[in-house]
C-alpha positions in Angstrom: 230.0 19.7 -281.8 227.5 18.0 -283.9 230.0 15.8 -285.4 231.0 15.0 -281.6 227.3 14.1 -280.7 226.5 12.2 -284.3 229.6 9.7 -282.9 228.0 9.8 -279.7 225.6 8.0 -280.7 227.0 5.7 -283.2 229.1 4.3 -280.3 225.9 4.1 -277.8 224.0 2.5 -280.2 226.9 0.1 -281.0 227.3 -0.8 -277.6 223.2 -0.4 -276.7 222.9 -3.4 -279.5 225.7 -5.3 -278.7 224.9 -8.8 -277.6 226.4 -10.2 -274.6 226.0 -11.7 -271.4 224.5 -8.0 -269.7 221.7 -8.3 -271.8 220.2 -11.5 -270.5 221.2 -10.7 -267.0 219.2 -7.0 -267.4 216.1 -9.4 -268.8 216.2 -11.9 -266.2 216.9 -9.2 -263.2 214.0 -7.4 -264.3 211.7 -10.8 -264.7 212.7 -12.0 -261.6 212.5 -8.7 -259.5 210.4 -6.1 -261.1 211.5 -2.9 -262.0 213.9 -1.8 -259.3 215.8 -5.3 -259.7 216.4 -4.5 -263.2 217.6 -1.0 -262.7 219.4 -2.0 -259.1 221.4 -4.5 -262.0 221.8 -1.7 -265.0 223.0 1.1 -262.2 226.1 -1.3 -261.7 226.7 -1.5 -265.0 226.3 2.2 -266.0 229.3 2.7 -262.8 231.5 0.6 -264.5 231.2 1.9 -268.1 231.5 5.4 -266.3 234.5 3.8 -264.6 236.1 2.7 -268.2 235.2 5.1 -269.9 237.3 7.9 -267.0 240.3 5.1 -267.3 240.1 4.5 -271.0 240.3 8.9 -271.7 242.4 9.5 -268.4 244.9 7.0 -267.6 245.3 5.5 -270.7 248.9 3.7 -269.9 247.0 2.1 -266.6 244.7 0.7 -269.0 247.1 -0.5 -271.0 248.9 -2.2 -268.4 245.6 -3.7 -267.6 245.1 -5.0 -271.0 248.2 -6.7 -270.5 246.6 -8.9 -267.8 244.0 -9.6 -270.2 244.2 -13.4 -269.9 243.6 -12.8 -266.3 241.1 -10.7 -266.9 239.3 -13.0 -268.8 239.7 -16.4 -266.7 238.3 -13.9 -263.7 235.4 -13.1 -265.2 234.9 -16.5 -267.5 234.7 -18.3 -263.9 232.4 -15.3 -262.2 229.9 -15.6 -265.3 230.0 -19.3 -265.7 229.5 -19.5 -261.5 226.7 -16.9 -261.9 225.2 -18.8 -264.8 225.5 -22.5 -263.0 223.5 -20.8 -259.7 220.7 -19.8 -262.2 220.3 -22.9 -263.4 220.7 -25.3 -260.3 220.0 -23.1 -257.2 218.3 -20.0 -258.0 214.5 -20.3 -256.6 212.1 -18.0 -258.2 209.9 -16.4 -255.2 207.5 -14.4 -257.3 204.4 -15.6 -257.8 201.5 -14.4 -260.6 199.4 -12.8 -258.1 202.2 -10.9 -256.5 202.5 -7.5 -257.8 206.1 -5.5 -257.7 204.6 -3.2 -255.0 204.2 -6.3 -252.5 208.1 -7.5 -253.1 210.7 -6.5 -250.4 213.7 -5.4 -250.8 216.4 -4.7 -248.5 219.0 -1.9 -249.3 221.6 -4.7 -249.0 219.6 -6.7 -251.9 219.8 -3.9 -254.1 223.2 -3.4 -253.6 224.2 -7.0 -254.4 222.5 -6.8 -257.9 224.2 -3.9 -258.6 227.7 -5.0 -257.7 226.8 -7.9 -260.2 226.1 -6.0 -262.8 229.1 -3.9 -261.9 231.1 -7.1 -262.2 229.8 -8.9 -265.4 230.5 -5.9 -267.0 234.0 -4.3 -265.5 235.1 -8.6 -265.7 234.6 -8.7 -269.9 237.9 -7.8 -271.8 235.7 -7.1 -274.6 234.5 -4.0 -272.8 237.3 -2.9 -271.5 238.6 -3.3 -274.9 235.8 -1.4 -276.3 236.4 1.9 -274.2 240.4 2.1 -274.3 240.4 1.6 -278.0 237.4 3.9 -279.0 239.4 6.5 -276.4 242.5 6.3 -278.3 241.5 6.6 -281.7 239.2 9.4 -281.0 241.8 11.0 -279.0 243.9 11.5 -282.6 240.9 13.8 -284.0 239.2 15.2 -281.0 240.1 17.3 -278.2 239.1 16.7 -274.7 236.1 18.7 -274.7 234.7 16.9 -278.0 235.7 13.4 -276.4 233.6 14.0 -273.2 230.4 15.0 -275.7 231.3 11.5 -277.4 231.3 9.5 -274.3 228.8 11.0 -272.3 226.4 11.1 -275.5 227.2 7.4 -275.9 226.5 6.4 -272.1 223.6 8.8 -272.3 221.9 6.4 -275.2 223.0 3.1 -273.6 221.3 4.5 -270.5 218.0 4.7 -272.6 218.5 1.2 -274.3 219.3 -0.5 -270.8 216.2 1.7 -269.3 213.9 0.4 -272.2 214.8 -3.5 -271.5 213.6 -3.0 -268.1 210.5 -1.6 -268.6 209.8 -4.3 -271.7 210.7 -6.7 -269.6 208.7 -5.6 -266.4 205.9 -5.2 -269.1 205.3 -8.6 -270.0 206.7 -10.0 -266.4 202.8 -9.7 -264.7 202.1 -12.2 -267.5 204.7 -14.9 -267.1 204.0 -17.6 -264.0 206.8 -18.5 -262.2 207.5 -21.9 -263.8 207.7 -19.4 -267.0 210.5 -17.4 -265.4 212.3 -20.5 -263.8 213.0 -21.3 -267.5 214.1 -17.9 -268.6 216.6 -18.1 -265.5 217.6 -21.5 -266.4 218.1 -20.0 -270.2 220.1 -17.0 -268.8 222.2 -19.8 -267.0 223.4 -21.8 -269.6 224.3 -18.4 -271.8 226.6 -17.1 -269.2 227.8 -20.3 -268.2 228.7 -20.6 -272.5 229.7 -16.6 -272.4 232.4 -17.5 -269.3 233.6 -20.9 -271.2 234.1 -18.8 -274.3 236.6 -16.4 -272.1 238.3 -19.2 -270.2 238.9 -20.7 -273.4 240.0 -17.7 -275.2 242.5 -16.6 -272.0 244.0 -20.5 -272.8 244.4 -19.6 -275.9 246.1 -16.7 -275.6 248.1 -18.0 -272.9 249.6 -20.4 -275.1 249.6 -18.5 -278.4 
């Protein structure tokens, strides 16, 4: 068991430092819409690693097969991140002002649920997580039982909870001090990365397709 949880957290610290297009997103969701923005936006991504991580240990072969669609995958969610990145940077309107505090923002339940689908999305549309899970599953399915593989995973989500929980409150922390021409730029910033993230995709997909 201890060797089961000392993995554990090897992979969720693997995955907590990983850098990708989530971590801006979790940055700028929390910038933009306090706290519960930035945890509406991580609770979409902790469904879909749950969702992998169920797929990757129970149906394996359906993974597979999805893998096999991988340069569909990838020119999905290259245009998703670079359309998400190009409506930061050219239509996205910052609404917070400095002497608006968190407590005074409205959100709808309908708000919150969009953020979370589009965390859900960024991170159940990159091949490279998908990958992550089905190939982390199978070799550890050679040397551990189920029962050890579930401590792994859920030991590994459990940190990357933490990690995404931390950037939210760091971000939210330094939020009250930013103005909003201050967070216009980080959005604008976030833009172009995912807009370069879903290039990088499209193009690898290309060049896959004609490899």
């Amino acid at each position: 068991m201890t060797d089961a949880i000392i993995k554990g957290l090897g992979l969720g610290l693997i995955l907590a430092l990983s850098v990708g297009p989530v971590i801006f997103t979790i940055v700028k969701q929390s910038l933009n819409n306090g706290h519960r923005g930035g945890f509406s936006f991580v609770t979409g991504v902790w469904l879909s690693d749950v969702l992998l991580v169920v797929l990757s240990n129970f149906f394996s072969e359906l993974v597979r097969e999805l893998l096999s669609f991988k340069e569909l995958i990838a020119t999905a969610g290259g245009i998703f991140l670079a359309g998400m990145g190009l409506y930061y940077i050219f239509l996205k309107k910052v609404h917070v002002t400095a002497a608006v505090s968190e407590e005074a923002m409205t959100f709808t339940t309908r708000d919150f649920s969009k953020i979370a689908l589009s965390g859900f999305l960024i991170n159940t549309l990159n091949p490279s997580v998908l990958m992550f899970w089905l190939m982390n599953a199978t070799a550890l399915a050679a040397l551990h039982g189920f029962g050890e593989r579930m401590i792994i995973f859920s030991v590994c989500i459990l940190v990357n909870i933490l990690a995404d929980v931390a950037k939210v409150l760091m971000a939210g922390r330094i939020r009250n001090s930013l103005t909003p021409a201050h967070i216009r730029i980080v959005n604008k910033i976030s833009g172009i990365i995912l807009v370069v993230f879903g290039a990088l995709l499209i193009y690898g997909a290309n060049e896959l397709t004609h490899s």
